[in-house]
N, C-alpha and C positions, 0 to 999 in steps of 0.2 A: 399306605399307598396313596400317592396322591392321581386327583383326577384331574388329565389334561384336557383344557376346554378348546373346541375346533375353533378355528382362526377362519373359517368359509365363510360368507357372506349369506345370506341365506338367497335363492336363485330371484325372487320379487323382488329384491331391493337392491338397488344398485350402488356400488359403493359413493360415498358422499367424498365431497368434492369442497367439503370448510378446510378452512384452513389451506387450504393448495393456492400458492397465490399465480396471479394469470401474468406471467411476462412471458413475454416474446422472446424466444432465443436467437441472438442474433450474432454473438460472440462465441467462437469457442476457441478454449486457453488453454496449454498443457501447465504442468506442476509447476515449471519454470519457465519464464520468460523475458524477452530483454524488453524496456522500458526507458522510458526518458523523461527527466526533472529540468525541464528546460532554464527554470526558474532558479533552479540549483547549481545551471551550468553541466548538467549532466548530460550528453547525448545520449548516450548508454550506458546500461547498467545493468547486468541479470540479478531477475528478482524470484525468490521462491511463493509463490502463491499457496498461500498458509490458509485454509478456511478454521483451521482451529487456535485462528489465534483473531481476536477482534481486532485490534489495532494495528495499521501497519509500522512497519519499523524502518529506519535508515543508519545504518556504523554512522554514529558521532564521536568526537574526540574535541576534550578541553571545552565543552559547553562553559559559558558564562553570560550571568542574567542581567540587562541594562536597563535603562529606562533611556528612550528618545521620545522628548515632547509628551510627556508623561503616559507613554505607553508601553507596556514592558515588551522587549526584544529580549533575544536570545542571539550570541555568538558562538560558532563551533566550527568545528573542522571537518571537512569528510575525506579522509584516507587516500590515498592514490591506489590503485588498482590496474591490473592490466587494460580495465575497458576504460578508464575515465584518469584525468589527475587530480591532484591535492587542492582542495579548494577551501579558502575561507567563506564563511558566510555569515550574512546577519540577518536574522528575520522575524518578525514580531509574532510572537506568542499568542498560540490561539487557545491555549490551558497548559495545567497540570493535572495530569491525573495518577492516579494510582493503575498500574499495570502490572499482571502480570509475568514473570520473564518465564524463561524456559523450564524452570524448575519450579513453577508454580507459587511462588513467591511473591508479593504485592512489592513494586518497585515506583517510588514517585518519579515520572519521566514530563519532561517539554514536549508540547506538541505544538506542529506548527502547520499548517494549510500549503499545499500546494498543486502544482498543474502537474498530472501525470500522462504520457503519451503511453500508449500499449497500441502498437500496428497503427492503424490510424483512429486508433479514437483518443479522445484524452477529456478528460475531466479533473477535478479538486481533490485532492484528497486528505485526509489527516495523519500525519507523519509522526509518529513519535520518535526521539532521538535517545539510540542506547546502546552501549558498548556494545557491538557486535563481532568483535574482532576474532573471537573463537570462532565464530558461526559461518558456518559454508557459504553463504550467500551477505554479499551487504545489504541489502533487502528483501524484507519478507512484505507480500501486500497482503493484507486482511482481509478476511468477509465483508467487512462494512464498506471499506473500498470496493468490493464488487458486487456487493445488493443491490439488488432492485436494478442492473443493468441489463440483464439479460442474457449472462454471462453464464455458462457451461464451462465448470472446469473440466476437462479429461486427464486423471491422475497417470495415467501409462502413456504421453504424448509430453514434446516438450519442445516451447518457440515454435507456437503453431502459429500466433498471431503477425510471425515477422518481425522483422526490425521495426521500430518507432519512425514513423513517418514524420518529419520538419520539413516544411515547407518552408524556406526561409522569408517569403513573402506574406504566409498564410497564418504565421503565428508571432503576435507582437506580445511583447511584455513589456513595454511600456509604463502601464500600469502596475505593473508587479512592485512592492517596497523591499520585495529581495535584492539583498545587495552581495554581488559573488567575486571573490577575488582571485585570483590563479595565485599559490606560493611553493 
């Protein structure tokens, strides 16, 4: 017979509070949501909000690795879909890592940095690019994309954030070395 030890607190001590970390919620997101890669040429895109997957992901096709100015870039395509069309792009490589896929597998994928819009917030995020063409969704966004933001997913809610907000005055990319081509 085994003996089960109480899980109560004892009533003087109040439960501890390590480890809990202090953000501010200030987002909340259902499972799924649309989002925008401005950088990508994407206005929209619906994305599955994956917290059990670290990295987030984007459907690439025909990835190929360059070097401009002695820096490595990456060339790929991303799919036409009912919310967005078929784009070329070229963007320099922010790593390789080994990843995970869906069947638990180590996969060496491209990763590349970019501007993600969800409602109106947007920040960087780190994209890795990988056949997704079976998968319900072209993009999955990862924990790490929403660590430390303050972000509340609610799993039974979905496109709680809205559409992705452009302001066409309010967001330049300018500066971006992403290069997007319509084909």
């Amino acid at each position: 017979m085994r003996k089960v030890l109480s899980t109560k607190m004892p009533a003087d001590r109040p439960p501890s509070s390590e480890g809990k970390a202090k953000v501010r919620l200030g987002l909340t997101i259902g499972w799924r949501e649309h989002v925008a890669l401005p950088e990508l040429g994407i206005a929209d895109m619906r994305a599955k909000i994956d917290t059990g997957a670290r990295t987030s992901a984007i459907n690439a096709k025909d990835m190929e690795l360059f070097q401009r100015e002695g820096v490595d870039w990456v060339r790929f395509r991303i799919p036409a879909s009912r919310h967005h069309k078929r784009f070329r792009i070229e963007a320099p490589v922010l790593d390789q890592r080994d990843i995970k896929n869906t069947s638990g597998v180590p996969e060496r994928r491209i990763v590349i940095r970019v501007l993600l819009v969800l409602g109106s917030h947007r920040w960087y995020v780190d994209l890795s690019l990988a056949d997704r063409e079976k998968m319900g969704f072209d993009m999955i966004l990862g924990r790490t994309a929403i660590r430390n933001r303050g972000i509340l997913v609610s799993p039974g809610r979905s496109f709680v954030a809205g559409p992705p907000v452009l302001e066409p005055d309010g967001l330049t990319l300018s500066d971006s070395p992403v290069r997007v081509s319509e084909i």
